[in-house]
N, CA, C and O atoms as a GROMACS GRO file, in nm:
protein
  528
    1UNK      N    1   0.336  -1.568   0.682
    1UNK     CA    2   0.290  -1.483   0.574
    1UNK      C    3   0.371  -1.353   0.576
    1UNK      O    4   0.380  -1.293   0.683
    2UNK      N    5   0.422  -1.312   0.483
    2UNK     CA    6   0.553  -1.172   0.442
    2UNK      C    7   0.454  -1.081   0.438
    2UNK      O    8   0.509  -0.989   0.378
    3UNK      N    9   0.332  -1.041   0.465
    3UNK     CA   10   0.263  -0.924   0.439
    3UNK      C   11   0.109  -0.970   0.590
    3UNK      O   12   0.014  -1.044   0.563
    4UNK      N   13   0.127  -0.909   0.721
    4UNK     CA   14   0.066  -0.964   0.746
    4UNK      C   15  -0.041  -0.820   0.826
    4UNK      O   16   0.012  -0.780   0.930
    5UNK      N   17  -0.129  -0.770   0.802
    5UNK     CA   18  -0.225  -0.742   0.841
    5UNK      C   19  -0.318  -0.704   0.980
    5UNK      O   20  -0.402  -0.787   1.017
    6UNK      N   21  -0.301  -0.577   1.055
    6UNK     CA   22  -0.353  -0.590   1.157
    6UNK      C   23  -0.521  -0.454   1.128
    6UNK      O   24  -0.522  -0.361   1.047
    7UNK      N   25  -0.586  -0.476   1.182
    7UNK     CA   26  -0.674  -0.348   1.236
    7UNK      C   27  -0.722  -0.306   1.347
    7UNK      O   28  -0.809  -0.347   1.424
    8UNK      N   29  -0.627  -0.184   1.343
    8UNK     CA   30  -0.671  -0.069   1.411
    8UNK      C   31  -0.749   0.023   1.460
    8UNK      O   32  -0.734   0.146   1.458
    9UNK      N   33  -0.885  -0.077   1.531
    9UNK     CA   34  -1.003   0.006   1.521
    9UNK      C   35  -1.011   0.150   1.572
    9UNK      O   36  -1.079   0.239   1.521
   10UNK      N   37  -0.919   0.162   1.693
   10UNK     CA   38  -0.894   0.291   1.786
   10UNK      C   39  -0.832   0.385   1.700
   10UNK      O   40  -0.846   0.504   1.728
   11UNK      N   41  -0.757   0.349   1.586
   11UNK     CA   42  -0.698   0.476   1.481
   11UNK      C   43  -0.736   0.463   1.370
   11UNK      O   44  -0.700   0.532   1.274
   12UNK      N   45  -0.835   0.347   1.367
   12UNK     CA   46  -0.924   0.305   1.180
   12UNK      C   47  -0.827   0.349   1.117
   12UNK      O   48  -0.808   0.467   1.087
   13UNK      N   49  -0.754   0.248   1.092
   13UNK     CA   50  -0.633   0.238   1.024
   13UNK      C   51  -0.555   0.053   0.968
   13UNK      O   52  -0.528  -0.032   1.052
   14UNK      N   53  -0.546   0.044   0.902
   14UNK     CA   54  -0.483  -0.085   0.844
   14UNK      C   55  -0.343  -0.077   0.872
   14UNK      O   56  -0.276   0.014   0.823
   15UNK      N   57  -0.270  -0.201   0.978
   15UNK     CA   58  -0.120  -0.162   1.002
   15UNK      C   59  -0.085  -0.304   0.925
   15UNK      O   60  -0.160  -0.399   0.949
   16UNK      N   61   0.020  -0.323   0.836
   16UNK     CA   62   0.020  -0.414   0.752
   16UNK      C   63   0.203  -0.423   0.781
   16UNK      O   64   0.282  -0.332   0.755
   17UNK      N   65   0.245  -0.576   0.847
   17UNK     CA   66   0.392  -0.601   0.839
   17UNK      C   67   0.421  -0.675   0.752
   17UNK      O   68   0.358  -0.776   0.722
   18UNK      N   69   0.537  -0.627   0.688
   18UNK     CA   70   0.625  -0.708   0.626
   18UNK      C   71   0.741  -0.758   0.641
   18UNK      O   72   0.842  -0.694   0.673
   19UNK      N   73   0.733  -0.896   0.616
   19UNK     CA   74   0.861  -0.920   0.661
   19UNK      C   75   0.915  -1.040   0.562
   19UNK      O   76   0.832  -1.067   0.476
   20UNK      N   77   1.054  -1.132   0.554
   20UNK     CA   78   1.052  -1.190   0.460
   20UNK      C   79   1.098  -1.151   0.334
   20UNK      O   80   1.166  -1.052   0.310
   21UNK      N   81   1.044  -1.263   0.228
   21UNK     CA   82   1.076  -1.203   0.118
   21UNK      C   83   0.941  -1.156   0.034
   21UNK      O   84   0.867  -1.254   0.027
   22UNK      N   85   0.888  -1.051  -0.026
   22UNK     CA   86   0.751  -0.999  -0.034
   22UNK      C   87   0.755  -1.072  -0.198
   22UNK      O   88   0.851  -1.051  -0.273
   23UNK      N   89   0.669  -1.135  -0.227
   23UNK     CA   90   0.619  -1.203  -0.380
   23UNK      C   91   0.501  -1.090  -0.379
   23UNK      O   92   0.452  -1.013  -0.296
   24UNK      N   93   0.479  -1.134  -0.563
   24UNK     CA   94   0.413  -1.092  -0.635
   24UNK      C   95   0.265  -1.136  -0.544
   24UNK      O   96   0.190  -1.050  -0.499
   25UNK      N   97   0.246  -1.254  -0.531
   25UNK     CA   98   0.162  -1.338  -0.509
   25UNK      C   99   0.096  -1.299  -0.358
   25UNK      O  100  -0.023  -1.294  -0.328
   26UNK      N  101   0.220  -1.272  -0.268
   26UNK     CA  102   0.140  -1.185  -0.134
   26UNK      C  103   0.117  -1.034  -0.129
   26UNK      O  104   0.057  -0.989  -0.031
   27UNK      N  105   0.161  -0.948  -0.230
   27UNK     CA  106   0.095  -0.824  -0.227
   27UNK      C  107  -0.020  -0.835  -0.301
   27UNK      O  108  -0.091  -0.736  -0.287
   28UNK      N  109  -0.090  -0.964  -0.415
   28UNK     CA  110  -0.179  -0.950  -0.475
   28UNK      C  111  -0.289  -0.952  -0.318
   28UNK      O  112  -0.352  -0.857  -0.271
   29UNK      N  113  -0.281  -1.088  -0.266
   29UNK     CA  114  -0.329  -1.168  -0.167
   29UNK      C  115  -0.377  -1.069  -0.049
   29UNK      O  116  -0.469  -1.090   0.030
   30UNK      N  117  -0.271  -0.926  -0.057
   30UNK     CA  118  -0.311  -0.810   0.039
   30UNK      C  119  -0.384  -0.713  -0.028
   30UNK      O  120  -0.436  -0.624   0.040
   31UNK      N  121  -0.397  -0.713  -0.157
   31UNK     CA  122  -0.443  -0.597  -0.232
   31UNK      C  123  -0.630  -0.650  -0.217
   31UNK      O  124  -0.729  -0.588  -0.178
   32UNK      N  125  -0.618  -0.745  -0.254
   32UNK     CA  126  -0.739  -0.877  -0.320
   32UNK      C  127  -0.846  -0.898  -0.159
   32UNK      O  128  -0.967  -0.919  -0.170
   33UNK      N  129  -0.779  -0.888  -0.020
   33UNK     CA  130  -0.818  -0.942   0.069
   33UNK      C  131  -0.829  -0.833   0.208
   33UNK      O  132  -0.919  -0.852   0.290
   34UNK      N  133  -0.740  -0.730   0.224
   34UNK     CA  134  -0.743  -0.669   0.337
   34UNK      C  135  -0.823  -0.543   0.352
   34UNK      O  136  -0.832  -0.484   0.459
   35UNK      N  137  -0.885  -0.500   0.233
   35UNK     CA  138  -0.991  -0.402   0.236
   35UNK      C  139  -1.138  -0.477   0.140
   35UNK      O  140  -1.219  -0.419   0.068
   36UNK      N  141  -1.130  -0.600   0.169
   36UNK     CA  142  -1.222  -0.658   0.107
   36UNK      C  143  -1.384  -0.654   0.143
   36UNK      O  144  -1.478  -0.696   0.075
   37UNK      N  145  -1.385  -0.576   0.302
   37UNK     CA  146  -1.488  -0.586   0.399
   37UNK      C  147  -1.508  -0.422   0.393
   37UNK      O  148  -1.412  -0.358   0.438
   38UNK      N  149  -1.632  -0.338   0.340
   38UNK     CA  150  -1.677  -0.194   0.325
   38UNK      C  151  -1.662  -0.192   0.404
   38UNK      O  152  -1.744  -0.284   0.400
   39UNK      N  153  -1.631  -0.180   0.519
   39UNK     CA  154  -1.609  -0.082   0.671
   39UNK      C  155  -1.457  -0.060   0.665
   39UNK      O  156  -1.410   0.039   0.720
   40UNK      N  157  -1.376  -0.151   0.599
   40UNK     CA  158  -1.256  -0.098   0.576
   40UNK      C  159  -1.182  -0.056   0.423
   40UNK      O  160  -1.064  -0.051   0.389
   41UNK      N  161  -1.285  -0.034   0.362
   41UNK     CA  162  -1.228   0.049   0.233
   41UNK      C  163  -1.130   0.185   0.229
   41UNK      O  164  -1.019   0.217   0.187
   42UNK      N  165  -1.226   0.233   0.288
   42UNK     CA  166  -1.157   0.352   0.318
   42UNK      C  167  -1.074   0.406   0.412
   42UNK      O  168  -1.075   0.529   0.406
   43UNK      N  169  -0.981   0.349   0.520
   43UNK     CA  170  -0.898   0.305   0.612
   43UNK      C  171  -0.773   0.346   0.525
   43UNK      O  172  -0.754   0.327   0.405
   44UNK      N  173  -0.686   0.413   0.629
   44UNK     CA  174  -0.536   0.425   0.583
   44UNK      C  175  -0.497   0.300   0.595
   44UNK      O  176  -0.546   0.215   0.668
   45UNK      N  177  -0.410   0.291   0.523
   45UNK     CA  178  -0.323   0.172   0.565
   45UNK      C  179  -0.193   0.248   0.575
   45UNK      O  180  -0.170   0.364   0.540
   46UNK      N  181  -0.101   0.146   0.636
   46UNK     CA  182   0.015   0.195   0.680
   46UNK      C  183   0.112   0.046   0.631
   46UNK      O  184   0.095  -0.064   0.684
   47UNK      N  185   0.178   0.066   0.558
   47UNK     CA  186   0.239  -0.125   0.516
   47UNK      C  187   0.395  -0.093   0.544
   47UNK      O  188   0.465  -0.025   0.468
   48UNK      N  189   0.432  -0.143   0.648
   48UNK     CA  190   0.581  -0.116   0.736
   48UNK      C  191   0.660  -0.218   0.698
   48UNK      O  192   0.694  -0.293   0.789
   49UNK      N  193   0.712  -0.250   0.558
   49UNK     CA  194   0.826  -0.304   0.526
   49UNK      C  195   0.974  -0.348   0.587
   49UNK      O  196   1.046  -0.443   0.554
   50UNK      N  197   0.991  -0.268   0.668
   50UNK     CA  198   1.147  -0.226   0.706
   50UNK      C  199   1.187  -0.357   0.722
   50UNK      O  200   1.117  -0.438   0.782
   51UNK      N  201   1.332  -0.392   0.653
   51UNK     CA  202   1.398  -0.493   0.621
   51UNK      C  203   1.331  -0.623   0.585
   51UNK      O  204   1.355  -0.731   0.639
   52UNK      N  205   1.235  -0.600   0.476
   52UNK     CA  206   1.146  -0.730   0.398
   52UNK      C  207   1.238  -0.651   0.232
   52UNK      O  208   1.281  -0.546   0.183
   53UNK      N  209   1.222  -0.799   0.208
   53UNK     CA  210   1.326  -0.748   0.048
   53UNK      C  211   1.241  -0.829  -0.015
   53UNK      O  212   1.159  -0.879   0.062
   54UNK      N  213   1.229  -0.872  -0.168
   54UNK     CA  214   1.144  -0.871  -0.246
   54UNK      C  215   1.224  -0.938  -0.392
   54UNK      O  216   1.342  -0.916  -0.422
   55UNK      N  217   1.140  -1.012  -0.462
   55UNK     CA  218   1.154  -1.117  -0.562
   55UNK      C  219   1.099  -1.088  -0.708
   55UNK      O  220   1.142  -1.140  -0.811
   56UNK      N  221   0.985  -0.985  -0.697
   56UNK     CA  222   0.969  -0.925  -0.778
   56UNK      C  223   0.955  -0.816  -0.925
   56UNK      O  224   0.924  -0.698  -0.906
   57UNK      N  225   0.966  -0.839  -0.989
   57UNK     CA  226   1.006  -0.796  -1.133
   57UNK      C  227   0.951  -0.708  -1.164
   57UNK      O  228   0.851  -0.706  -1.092
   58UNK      N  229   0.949  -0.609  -1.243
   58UNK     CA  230   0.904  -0.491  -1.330
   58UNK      C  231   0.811  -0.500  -1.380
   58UNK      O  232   0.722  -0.415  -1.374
   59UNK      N  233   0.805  -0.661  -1.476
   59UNK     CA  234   0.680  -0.689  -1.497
   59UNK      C  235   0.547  -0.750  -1.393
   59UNK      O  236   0.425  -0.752  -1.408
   60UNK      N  237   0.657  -0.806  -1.262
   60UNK     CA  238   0.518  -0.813  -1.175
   60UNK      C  239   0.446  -0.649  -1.107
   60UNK      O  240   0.340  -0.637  -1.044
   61UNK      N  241   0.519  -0.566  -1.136
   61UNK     CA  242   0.498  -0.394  -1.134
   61UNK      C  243   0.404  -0.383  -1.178
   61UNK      O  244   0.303  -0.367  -1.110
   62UNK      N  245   0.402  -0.388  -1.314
   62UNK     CA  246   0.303  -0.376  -1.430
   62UNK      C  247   0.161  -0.464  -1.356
   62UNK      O  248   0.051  -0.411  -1.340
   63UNK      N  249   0.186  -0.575  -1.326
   63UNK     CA  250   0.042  -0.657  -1.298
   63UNK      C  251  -0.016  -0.592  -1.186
   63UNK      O  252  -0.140  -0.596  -1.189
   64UNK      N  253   0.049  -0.516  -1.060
   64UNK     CA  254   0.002  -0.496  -0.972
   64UNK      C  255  -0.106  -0.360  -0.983
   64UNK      O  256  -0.217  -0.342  -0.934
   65UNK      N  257  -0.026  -0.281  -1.064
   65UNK     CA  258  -0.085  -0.122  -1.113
   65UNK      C  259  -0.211  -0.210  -1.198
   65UNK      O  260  -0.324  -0.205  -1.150
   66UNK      N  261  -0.194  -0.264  -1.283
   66UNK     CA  262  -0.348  -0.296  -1.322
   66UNK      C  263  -0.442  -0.380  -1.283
   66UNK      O  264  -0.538  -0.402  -1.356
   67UNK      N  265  -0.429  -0.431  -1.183
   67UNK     CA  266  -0.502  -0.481  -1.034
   67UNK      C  267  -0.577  -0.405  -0.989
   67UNK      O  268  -0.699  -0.414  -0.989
   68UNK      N  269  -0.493  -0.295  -0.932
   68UNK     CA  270  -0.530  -0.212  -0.836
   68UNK      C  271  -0.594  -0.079  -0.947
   68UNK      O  272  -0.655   0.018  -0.902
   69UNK      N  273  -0.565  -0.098  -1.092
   69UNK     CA  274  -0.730  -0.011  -1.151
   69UNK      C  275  -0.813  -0.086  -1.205
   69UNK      O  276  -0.900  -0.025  -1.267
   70UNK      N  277  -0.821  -0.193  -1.204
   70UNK     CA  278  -0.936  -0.287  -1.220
   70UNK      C  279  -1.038  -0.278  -1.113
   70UNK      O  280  -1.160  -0.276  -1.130
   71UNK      N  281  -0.969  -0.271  -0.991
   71UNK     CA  282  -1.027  -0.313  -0.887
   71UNK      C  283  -1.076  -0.121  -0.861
   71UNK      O  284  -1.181  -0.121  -0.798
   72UNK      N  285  -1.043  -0.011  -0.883
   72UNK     CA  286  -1.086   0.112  -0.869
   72UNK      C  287  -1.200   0.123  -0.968
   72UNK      O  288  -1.310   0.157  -0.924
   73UNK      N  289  -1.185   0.096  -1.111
   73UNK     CA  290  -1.294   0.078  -1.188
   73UNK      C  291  -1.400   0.035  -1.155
   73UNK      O  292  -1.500   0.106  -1.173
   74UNK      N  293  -1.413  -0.110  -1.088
   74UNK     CA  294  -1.512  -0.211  -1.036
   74UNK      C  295  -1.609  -0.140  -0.846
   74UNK      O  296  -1.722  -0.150  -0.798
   75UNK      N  297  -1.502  -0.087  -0.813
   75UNK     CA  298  -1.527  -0.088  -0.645
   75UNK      C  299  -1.533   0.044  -0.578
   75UNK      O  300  -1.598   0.070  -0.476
   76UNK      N  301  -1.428   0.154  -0.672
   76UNK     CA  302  -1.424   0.291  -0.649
   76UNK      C  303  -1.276   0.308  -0.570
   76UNK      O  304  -1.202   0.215  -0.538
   77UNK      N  305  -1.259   0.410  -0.554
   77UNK     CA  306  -1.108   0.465  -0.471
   77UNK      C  307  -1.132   0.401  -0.374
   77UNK      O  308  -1.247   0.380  -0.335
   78UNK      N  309  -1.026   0.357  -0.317
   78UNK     CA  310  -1.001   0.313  -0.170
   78UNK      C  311  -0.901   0.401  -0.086
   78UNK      O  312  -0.833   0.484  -0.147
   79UNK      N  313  -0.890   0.389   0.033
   79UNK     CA  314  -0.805   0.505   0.135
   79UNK      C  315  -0.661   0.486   0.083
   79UNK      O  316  -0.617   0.399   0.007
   80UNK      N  317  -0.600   0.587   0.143
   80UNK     CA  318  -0.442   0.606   0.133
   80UNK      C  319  -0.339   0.487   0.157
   80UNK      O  320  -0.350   0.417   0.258
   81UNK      N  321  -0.240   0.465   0.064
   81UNK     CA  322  -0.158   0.392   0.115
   81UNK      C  323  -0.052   0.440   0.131
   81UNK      O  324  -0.025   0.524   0.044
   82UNK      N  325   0.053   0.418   0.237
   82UNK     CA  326   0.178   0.448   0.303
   82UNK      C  327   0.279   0.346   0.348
   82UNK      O  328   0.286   0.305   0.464
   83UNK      N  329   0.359   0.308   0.247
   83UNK     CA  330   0.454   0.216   0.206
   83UNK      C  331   0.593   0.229   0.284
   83UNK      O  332   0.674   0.278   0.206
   84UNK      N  333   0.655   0.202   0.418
   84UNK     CA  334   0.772   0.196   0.399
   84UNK      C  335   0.889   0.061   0.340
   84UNK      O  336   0.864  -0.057   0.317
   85UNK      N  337   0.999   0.126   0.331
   85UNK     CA  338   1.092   0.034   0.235
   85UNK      C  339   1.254   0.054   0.243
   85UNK      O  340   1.324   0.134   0.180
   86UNK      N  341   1.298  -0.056   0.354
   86UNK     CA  342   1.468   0.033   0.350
   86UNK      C  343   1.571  -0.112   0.261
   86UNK      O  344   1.689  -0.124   0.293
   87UNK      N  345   1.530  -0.178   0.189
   87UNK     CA  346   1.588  -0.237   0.087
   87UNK      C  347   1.530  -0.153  -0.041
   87UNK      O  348   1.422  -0.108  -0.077
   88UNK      N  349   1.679  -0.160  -0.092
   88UNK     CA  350   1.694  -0.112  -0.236
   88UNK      C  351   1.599  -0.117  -0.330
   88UNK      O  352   1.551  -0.022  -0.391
   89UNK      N  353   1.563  -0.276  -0.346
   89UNK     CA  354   1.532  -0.340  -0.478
   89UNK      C  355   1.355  -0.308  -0.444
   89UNK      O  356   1.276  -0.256  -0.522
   90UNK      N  357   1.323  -0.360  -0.294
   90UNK     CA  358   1.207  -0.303  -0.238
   90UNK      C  359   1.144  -0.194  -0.309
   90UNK      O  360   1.048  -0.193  -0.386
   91UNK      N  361   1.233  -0.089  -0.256
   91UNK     CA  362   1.191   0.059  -0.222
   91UNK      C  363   1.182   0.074  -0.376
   91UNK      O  364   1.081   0.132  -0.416
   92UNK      N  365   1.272   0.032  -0.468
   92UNK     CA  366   1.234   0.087  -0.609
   92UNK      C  367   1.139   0.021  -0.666
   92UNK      O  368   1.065   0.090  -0.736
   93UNK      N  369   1.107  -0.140  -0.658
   93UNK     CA  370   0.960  -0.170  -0.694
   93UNK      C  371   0.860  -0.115  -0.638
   93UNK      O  372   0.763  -0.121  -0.712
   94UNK      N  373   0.838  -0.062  -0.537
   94UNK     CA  374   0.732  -0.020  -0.523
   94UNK      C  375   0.696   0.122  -0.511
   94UNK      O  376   0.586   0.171  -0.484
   95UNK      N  377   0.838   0.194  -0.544
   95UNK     CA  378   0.864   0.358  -0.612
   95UNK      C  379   0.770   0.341  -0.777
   95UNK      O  380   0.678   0.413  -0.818
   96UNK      N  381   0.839   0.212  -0.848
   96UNK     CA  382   0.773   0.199  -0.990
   96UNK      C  383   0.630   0.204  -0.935
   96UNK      O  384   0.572   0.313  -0.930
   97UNK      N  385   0.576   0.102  -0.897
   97UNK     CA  386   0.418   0.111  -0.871
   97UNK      C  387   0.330   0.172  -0.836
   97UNK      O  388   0.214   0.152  -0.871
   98UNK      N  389   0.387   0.304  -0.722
   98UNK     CA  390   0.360   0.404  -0.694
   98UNK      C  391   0.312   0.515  -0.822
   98UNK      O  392   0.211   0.585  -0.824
   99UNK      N  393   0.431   0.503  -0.938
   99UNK     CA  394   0.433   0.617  -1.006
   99UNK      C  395   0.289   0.542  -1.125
   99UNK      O  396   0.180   0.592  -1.149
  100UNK      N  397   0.345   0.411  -1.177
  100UNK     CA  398   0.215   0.347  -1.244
  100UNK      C  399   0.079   0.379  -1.209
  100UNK      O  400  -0.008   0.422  -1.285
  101UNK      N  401   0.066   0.351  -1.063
  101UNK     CA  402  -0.067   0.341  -0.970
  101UNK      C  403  -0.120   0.532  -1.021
  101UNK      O  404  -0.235   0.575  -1.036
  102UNK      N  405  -0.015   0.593  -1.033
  102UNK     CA  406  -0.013   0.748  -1.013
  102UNK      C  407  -0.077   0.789  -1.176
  102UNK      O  408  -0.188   0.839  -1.190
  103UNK      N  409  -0.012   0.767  -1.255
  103UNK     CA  410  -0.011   0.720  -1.405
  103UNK      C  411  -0.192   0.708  -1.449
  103UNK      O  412  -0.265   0.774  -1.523
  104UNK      N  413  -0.212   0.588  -1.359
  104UNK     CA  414  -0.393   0.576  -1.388
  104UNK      C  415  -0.483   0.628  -1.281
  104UNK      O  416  -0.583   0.575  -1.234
  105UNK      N  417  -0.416   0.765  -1.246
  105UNK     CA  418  -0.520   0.847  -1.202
  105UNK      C  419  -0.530   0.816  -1.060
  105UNK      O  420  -0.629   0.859  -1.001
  106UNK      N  421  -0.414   0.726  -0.977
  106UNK     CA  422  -0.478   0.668  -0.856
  106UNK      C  423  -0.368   0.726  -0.766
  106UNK      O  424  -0.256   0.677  -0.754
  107UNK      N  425  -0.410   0.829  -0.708
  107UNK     CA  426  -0.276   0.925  -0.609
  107UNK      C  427  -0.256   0.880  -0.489
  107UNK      O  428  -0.188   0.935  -0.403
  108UNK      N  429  -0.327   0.756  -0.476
  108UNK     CA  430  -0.319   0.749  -0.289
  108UNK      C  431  -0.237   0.668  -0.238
  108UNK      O  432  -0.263   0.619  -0.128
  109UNK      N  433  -0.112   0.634  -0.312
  109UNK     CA  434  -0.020   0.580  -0.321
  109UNK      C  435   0.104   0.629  -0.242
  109UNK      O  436   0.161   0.698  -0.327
  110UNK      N  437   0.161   0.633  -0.156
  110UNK     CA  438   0.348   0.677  -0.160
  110UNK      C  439   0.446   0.597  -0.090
  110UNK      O  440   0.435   0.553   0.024
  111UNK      N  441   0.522   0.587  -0.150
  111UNK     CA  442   0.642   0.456  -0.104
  111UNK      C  443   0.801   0.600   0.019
  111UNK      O  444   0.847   0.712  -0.003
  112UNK      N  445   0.814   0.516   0.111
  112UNK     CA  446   0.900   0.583   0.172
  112UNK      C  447   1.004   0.512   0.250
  112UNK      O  448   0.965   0.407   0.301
  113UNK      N  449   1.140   0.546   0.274
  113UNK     CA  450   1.205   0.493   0.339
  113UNK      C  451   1.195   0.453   0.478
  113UNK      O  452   1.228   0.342   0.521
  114UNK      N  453   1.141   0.560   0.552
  114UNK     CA  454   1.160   0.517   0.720
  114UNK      C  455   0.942   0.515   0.735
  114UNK      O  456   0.860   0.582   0.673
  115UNK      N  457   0.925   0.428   0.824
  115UNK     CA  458   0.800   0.416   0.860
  115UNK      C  459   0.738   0.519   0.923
  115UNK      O  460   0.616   0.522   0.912
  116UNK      N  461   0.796   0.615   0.994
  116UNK     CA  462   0.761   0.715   1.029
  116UNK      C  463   0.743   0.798   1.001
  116UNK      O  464   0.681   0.875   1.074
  117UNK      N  465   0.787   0.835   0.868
  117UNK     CA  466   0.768   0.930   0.785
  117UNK      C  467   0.583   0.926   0.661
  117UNK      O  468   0.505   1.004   0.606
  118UNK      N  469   0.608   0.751   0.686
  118UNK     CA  470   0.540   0.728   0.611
  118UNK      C  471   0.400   0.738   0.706
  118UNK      O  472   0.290   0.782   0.672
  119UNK      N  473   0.437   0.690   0.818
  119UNK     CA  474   0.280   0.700   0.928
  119UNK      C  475   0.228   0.869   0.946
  119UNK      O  476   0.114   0.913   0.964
  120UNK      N  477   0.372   0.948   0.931
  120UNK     CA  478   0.345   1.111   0.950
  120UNK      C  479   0.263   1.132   0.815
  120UNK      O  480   0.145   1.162   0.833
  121UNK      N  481   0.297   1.122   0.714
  121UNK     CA  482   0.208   1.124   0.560
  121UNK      C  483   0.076   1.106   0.566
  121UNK      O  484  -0.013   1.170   0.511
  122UNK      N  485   0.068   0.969   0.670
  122UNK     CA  486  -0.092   0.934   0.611
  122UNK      C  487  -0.243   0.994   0.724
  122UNK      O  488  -0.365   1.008   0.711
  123UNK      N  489  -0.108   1.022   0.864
  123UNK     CA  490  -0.175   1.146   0.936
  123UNK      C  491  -0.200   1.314   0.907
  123UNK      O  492  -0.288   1.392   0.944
  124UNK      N  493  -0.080   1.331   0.826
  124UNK     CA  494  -0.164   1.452   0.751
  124UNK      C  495  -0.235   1.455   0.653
  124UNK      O  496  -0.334   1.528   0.653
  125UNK      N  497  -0.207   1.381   0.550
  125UNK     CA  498  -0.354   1.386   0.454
  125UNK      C  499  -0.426   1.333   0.434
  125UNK      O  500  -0.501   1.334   0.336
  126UNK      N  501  -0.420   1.230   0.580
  126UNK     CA  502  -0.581   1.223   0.615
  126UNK      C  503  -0.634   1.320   0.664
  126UNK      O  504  -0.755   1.338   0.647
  127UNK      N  505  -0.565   1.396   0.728
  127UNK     CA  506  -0.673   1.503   0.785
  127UNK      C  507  -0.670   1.645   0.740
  127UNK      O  508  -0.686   1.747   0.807
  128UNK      N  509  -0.639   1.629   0.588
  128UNK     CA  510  -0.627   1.759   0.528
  128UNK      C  511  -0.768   1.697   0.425
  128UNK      O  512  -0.855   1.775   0.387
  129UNK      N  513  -0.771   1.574   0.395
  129UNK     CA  514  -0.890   1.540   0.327
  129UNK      C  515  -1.027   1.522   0.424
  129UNK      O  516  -1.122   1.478   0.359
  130UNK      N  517  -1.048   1.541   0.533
  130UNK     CA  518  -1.146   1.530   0.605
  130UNK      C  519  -1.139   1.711   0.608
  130UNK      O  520  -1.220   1.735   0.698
  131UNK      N  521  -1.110   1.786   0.581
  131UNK     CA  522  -1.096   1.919   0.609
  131UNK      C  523  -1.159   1.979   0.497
  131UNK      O  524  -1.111   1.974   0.384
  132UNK      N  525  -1.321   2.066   0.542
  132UNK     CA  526  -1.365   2.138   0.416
  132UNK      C  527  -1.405   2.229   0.529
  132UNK      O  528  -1.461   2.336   0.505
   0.00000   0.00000   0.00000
């Protein structure tokens, strides 16, 4: 499986690998299935791409952004996501989806090149949103 899923109970956190070639069909399959259980709704995820490349079209772009506000409409916000991506074609599908996802109001989105940057992201604003 190109998108495969771990949890992190000690950092309540979703660590999600990719590897392969990423379809339309397994980011639905991760969108649809890995925060499907309320104790992990609200869980960062962390989805570590690095060198998974991708088959996906502009228009499977389009399907994914309105997935993922169907499923906000129906279920409510879910936690942060933190995307890395060091293929091209990758990193810009899911730059588009990012900005779509962004588009319908849904900010918890960001696509990044190195994983570390992206794990540093979802450690600070997670804990700038736990901060009142």
């Amino acid at each position: 499986m190109p998108l495969t899923p771990e949890f992190n109970d000690r950092r309540r956190r979703i660590l999600v690998r990719g590897t392969g070639v990423i379809s339309l069909a397994d980011v639905v399959t991760l969108i649809t299935s890995a925060r499907a259980d309320i104790e992990h709704r609200m869980w960062p995820m962390l989805v570590d791409a690095t060198g998974a490349t991708t088959d996906m079209t502009e228009s499977d772009v389009d399907r994914l952004a309105t997935l993922v506000r169907t499923a906000v409409e129906a279920q409510g916000m879910r936690g942060l996501v933190a995307i890395s991506a060091t293929d091209d074609t990758l990193y810009a599908r899911m730059l588009s989806y990012e900005t779509k996802c962004a588009a319908n109001g849904i900010n918890v989105i960001r696509i990044f090149r190195r994983a570390v940057d992206a794990d540093r992201w979802l450690d600070i604003v997670g804990a700038a949103r736990n901060y009142r």
